[in-house]
C-alpha positions as CSV (number, residue, x, y, z in Angstrom):
1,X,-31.6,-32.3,-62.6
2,X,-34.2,-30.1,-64.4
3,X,-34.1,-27.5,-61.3
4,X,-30.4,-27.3,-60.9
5,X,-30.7,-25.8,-64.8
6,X,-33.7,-23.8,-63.8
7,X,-33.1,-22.2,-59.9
8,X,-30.1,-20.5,-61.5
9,X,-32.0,-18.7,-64.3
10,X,-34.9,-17.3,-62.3
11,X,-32.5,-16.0,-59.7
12,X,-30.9,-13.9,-62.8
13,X,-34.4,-12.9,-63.4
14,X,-35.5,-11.6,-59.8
15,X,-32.1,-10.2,-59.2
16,X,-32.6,-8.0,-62.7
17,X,-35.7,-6.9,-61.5
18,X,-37.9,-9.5,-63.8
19,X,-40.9,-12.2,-63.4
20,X,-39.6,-15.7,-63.7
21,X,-42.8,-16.5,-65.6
22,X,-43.1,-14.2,-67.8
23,X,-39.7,-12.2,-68.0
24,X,-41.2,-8.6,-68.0
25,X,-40.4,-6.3,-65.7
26,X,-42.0,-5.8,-61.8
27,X,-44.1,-2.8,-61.8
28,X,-47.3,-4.0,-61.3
29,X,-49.7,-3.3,-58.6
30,X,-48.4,-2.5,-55.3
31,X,-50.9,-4.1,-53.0
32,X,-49.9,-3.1,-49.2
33,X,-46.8,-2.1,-47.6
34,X,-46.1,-3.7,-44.1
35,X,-42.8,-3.7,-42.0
36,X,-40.5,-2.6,-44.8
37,X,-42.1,-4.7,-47.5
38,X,-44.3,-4.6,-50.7
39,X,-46.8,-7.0,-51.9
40,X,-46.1,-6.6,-56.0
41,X,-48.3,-8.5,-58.3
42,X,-47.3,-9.2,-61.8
43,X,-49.1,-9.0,-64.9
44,X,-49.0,-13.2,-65.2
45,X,-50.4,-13.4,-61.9
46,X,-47.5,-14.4,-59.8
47,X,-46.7,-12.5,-56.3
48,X,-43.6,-11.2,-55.1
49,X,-42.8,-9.0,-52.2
50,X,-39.9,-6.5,-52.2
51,X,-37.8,-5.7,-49.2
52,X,-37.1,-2.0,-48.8
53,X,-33.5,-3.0,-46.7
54,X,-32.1,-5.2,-49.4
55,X,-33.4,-3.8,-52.1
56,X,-34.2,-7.3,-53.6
57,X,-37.5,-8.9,-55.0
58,X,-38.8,-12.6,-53.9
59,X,-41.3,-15.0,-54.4
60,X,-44.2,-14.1,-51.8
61,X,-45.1,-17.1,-49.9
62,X,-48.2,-18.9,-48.9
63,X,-49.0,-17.1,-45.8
64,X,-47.7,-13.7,-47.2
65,X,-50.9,-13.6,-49.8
């Protein structure tokens, strides 16, 4: 119940460009670019790599760190 209210709001977050923990916007460190992609760190800590094709921010996952 709690993340059918929740999934919906942090996709309006990433797809305005935004941290879903902290709400401020993504330009913080850029750590490496590989195969079309950038490793972007946030101020709160969280990770998120962007795809240069779609022109979209995501979560990073486990194995992207």
């Amino acid at each position: 119940m709690l993340k059918n209210i929740i999934a919906p709001v942090q996709a309006w977050l990433l797809s305005q460009n935004r941290c879903v923990g902290c709400g401020k916007p993504l330009v913080g460190k850029t750590q490496n670019k590989k195969s079309g992609q950038a490793v972007v760190t946030c101020i709160c800590k969280r990770i998120y790599v962007f795809d240069d094709v779609k022109k979209r921010f995501r979560r990073a996952l486990v194995t992207e760190i």
